[in-house]
N, C-alpha and C positions, 0 to 999 in steps of 0.2 A: 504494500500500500504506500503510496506517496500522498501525502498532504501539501495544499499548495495555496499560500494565503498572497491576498496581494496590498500596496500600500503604494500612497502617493498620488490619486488623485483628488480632482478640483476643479477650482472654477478661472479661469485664466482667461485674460483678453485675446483676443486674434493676434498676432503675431509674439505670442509669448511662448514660454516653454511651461514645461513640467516635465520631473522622471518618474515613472512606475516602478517601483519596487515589488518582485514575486519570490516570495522566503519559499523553500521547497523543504520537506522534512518528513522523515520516514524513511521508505528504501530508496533513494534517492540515487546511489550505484547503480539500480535497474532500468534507469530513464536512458532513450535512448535520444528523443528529440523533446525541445520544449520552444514555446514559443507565445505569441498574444493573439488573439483573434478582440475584435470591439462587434458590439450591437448596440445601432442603433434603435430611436423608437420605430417602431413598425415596420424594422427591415430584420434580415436574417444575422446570424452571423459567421461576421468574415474573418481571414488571416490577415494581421495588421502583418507579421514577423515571425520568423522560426528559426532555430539553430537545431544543427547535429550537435550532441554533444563529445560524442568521439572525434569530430572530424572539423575542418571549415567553414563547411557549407550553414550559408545563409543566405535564407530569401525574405523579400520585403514586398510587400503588394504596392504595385506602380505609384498610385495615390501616395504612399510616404515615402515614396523612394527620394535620398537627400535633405529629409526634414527628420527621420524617426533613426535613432541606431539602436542596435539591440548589442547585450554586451553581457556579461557572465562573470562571475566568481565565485567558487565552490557551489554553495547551493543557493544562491540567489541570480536569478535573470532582473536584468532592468534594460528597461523602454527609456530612453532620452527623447525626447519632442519636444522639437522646434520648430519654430512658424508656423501655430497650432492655427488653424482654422474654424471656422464655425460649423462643417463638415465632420470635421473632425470629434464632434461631440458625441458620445456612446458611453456604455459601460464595457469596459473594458475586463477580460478574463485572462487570466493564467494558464497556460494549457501545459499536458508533460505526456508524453507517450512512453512507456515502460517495456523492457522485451518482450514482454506476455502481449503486446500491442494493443493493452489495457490504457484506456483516455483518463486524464484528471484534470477536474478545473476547478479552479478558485472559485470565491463568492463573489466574484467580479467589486471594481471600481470603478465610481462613475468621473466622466472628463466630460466638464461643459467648459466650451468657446460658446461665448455670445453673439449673435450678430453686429 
């Protein structure tokens, strides 16, 4: 089992930042990818970011390509965003896929950009 709590969002003007904090704890050795997905009101939800954690590979959905970086250390992932938009406003989750390619998600954070 991995548990995966997340931290740091808010409410922020349009072109400001904010970083998400996603603490992981439990079997956490077992995680093979992790990553953020946001949902908005009335839409689905999407992959904002994803990293391997054996390896390099990182992908970023077009929309934050050059505004969002994603970044790692032992058992926490953080989201950096910048040049938040009013788009950009969701709640945002913590995602972890584990060998058993067993899903885990946070209780999500909410991130409002005002118009």
């Amino acid at each position: 089992q991995v548990h995966l709590a997340e931290s740091g969002g808010g409410f922020v003007q349009a072109g400001g930042s904010l970083t998400l904090t996603c603490s992981a704890s439990g079997n956490i050795n077992s995680v093979l990818f992790m990553g953020w997905y946001r949902q908005a009101p009335g839409k689905e939800r999407d992959l904002v970011a994803l990293t391997a954690i054996t390896t390099s590979f990182t992908n970023y959905a077009d929309s934050v390509k050059g505004r969002f970086t994603l970044s790692r250390d032992n058992a926490n992932l953080y989201l950096q965003m910048n040049d938040l938009k009013p788009q950009d406003t969701a709640i945002y989750y913590c995602h972890a896929v584990d060998r058993t390619r067993t899903d885990y998600w946070g209780q999500g954070t909410q991130v409002t950009v005002p118009q």
